[in-house]
VEXTI-67513 format. One line per field, with one value per atom (N, C-alpha, C, O): residue in three letters; atom name; x, y, z. Coordinates in nm, 2 decimals, m for minus. Atoms other than C-alpha are relative to their C-alpha. Example, Ala and Ser with C-alpha at 12.3 -4.5 7.8 and 13.67 -1.06 7.14 Angstrom:
2
code = c(ALA:ALA:ALA:ALA:SER:SER:SER:SER)
site = c(N:CA:C:O:N:CA:C:O)
X = c(0.09:1.23:0.09:0.19:m0.09:1.37:m0.08:m0.03)
Y = c(m0.12:m0.45:0.12:0.12:m0.11:m0.11:0.11:0.22)
Z = c(0.00:0.78:0.00:0.07:0.00:0.71:0.08:0.09)
END
This chain:
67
code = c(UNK:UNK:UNK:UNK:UNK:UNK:UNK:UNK:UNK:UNK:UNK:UNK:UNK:UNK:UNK:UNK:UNK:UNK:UNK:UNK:UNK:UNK:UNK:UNK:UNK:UNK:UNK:UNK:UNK:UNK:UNK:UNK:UNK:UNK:UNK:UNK:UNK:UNK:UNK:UNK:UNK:UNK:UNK:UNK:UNK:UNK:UNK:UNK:UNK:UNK:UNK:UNK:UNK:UNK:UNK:UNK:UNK:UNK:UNK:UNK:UNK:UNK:UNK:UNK:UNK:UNK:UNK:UNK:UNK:UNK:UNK:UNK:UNK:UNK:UNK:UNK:UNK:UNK:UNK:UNK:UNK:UNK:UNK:UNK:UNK:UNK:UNK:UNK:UNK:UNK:UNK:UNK:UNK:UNK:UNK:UNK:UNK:UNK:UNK:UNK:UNK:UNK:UNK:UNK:UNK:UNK:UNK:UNK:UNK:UNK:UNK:UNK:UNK:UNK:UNK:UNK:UNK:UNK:UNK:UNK:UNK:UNK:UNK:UNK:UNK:UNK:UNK:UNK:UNK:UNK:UNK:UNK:UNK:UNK:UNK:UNK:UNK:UNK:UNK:UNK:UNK:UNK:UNK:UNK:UNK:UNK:UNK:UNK:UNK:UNK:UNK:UNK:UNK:UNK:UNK:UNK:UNK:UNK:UNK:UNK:UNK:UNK:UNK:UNK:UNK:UNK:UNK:UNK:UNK:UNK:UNK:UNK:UNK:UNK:UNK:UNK:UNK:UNK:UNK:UNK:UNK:UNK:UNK:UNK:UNK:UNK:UNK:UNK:UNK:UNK:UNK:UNK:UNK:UNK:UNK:UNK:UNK:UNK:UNK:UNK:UNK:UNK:UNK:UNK:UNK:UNK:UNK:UNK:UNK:UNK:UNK:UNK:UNK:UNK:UNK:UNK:UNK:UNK:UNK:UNK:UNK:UNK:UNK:UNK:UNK:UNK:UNK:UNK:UNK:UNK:UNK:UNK:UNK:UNK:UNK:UNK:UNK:UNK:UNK:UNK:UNK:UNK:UNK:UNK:UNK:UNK:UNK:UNK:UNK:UNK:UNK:UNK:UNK:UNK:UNK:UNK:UNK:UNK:UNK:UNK:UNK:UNK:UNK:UNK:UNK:UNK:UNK:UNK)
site = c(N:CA:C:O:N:CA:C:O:N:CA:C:O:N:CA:C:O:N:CA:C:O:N:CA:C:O:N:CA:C:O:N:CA:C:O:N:CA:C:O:N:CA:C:O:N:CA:C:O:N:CA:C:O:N:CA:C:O:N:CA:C:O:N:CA:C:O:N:CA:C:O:N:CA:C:O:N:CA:C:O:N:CA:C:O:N:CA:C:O:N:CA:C:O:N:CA:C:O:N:CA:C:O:N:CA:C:O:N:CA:C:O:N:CA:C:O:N:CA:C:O:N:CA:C:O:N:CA:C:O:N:CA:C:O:N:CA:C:O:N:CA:C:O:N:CA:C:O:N:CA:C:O:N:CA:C:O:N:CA:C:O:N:CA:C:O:N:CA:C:O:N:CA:C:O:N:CA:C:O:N:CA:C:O:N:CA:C:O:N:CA:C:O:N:CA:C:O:N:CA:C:O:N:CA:C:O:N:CA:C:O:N:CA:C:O:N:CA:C:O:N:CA:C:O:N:CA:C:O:N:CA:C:O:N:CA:C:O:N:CA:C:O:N:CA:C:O:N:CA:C:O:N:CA:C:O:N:CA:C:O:N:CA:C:O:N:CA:C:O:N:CA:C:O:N:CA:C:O:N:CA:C:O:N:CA:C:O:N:CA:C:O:N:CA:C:O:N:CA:C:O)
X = c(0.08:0.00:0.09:0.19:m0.04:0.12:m0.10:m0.18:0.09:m0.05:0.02:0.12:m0.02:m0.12:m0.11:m0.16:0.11:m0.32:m0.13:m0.19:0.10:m0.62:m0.03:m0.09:0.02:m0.61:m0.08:m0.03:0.03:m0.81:0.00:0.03:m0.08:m0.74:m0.02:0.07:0.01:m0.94:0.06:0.09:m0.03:m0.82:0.16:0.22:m0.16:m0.42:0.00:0.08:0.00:m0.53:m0.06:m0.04:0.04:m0.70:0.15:0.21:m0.10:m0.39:0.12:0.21:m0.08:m0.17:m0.04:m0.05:0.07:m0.29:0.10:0.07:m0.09:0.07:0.01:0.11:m0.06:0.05:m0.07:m0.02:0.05:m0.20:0.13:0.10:m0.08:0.13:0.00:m0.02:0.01:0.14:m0.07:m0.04:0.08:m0.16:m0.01:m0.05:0.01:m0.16:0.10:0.08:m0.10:0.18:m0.03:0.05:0.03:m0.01:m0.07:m0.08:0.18:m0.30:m0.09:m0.20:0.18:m0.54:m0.02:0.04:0.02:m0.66:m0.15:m0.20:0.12:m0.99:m0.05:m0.16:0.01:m0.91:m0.13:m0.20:0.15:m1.21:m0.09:m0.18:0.11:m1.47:m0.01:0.10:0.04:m1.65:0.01:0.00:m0.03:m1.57:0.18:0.24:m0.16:m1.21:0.06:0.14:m0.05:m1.19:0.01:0.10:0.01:m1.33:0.05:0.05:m0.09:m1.13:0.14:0.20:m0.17:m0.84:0.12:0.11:m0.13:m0.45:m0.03:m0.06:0.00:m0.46:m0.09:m0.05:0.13:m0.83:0.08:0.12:m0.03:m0.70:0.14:0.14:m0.14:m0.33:m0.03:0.05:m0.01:m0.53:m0.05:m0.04:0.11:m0.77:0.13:0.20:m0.07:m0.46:0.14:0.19:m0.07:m0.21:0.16:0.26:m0.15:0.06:0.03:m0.06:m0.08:0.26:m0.08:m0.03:0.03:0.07:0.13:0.12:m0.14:0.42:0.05:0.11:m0.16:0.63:m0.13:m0.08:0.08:0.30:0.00:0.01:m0.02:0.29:0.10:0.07:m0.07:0.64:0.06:0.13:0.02:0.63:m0.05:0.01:0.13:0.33:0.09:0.14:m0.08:0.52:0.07:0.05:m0.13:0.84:m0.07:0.01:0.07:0.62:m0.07:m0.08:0.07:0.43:0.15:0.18:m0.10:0.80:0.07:0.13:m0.05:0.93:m0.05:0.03:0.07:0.69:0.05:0.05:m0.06:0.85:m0.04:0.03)
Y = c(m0.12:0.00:0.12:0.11:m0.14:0.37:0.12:0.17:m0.11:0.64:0.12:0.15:m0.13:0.96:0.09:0.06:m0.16:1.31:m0.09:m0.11:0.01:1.13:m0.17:m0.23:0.11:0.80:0.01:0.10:0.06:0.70:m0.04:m0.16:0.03:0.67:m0.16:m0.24:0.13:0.36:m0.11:m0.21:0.12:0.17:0.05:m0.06:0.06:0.23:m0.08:m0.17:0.10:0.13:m0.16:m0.21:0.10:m0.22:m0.06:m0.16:0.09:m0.27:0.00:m0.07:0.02:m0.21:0.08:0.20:m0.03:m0.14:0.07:0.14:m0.07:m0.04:0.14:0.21:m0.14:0.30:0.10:0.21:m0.05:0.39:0.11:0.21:m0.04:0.49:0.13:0.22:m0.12:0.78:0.10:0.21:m0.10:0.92:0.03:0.15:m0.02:0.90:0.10:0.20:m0.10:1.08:0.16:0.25:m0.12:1.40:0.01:0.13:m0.06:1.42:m0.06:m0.04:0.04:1.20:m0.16:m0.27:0.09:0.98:m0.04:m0.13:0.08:0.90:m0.09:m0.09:0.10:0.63:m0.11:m0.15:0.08:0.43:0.06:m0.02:m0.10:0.71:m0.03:m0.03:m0.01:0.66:0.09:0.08:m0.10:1.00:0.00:m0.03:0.02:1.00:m0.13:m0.12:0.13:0.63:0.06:0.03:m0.02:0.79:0.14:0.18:m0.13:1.14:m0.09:m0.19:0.05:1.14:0.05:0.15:m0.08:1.20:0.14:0.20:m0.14:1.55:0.05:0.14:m0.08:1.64:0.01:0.11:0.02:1.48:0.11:0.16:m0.08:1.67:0.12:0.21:m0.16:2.01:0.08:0.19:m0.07:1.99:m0.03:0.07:m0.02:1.87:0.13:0.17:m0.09:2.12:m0.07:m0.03:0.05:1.86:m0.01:0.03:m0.06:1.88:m0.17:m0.27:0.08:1.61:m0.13:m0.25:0.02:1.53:m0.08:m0.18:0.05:1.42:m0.10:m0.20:0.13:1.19:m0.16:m0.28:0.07:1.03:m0.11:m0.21:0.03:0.98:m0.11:m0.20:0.11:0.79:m0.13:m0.23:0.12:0.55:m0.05:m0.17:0.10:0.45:m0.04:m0.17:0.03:0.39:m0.09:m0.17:0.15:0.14:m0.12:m0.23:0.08:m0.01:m0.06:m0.17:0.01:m0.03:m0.09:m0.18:0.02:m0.16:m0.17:m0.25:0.16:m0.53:m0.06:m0.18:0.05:m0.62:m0.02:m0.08)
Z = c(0.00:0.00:0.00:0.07:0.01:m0.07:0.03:m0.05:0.01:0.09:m0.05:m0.12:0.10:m0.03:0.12:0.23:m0.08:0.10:0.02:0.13:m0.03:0.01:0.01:m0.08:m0.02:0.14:0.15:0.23:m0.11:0.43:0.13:0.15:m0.16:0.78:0.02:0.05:m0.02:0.79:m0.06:m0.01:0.10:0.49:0.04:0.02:m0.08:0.65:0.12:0.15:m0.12:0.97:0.00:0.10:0.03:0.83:m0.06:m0.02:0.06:0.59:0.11:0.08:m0.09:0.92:0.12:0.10:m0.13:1.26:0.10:0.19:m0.08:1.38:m0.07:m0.03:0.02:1.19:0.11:0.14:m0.10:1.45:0.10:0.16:m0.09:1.64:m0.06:0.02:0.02:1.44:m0.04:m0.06:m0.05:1.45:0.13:0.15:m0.14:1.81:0.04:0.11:m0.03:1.82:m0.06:m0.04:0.04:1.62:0.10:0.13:m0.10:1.88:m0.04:0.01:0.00:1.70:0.07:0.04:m0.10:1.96:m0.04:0.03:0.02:1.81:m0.11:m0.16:0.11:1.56:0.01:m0.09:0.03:1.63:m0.01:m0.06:0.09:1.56:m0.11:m0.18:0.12:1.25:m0.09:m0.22:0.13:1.12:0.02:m0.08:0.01:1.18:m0.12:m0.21:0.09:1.01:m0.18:m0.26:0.18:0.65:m0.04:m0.16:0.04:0.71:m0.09:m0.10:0.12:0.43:0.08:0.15:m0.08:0.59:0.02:0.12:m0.04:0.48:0.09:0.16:m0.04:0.62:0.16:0.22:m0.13:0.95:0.07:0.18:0.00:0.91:0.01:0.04:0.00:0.87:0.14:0.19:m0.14:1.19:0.06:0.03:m0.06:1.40:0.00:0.11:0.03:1.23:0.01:0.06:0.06:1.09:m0.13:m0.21:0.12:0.79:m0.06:0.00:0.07:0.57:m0.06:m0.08:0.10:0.41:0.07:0.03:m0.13:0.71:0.08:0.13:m0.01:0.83:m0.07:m0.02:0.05:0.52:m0.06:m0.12:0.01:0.49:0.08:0.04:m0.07:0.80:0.04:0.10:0.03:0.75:m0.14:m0.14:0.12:0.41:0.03:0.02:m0.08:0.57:0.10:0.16:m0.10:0.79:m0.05:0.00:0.11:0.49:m0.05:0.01:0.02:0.32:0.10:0.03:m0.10:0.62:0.01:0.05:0.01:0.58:m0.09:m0.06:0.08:0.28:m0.15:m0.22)
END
């Protein structure tokens, strides 16, 4: 999987459940809410006030990282 701005909270957290760690490290603590699940990275990156870029760079580098 390769995310992007408008990928899904939910469909990264199904294809890997450890990226959770980095939404939790922005402030978003409410990954099991139904509207958080169907927010896109960026939506999520604009209400917390993180750089979209350097999230997604992370979460790939963890996808990356499986093999």
């Amino acid at each position: 999987m390769t995310v992007t701005k408008e990928t899904k909270i939910g469909d990264i957290l199904d294809s890997n459940a450890e990226a959770a760690q980095h939404f939790m490290a922005m402030g978003m603590h409410c990954l099991g809410c139904p509207a958080a699940r169907n927010e896109t990275v960026e939506q999520a990156c604009f209400v917390h006030g993180v750089n979209p870029d350097e999230l997604i760079k992370k979460i790939n580098a963890l996808f990356d990282s499986e093999g």
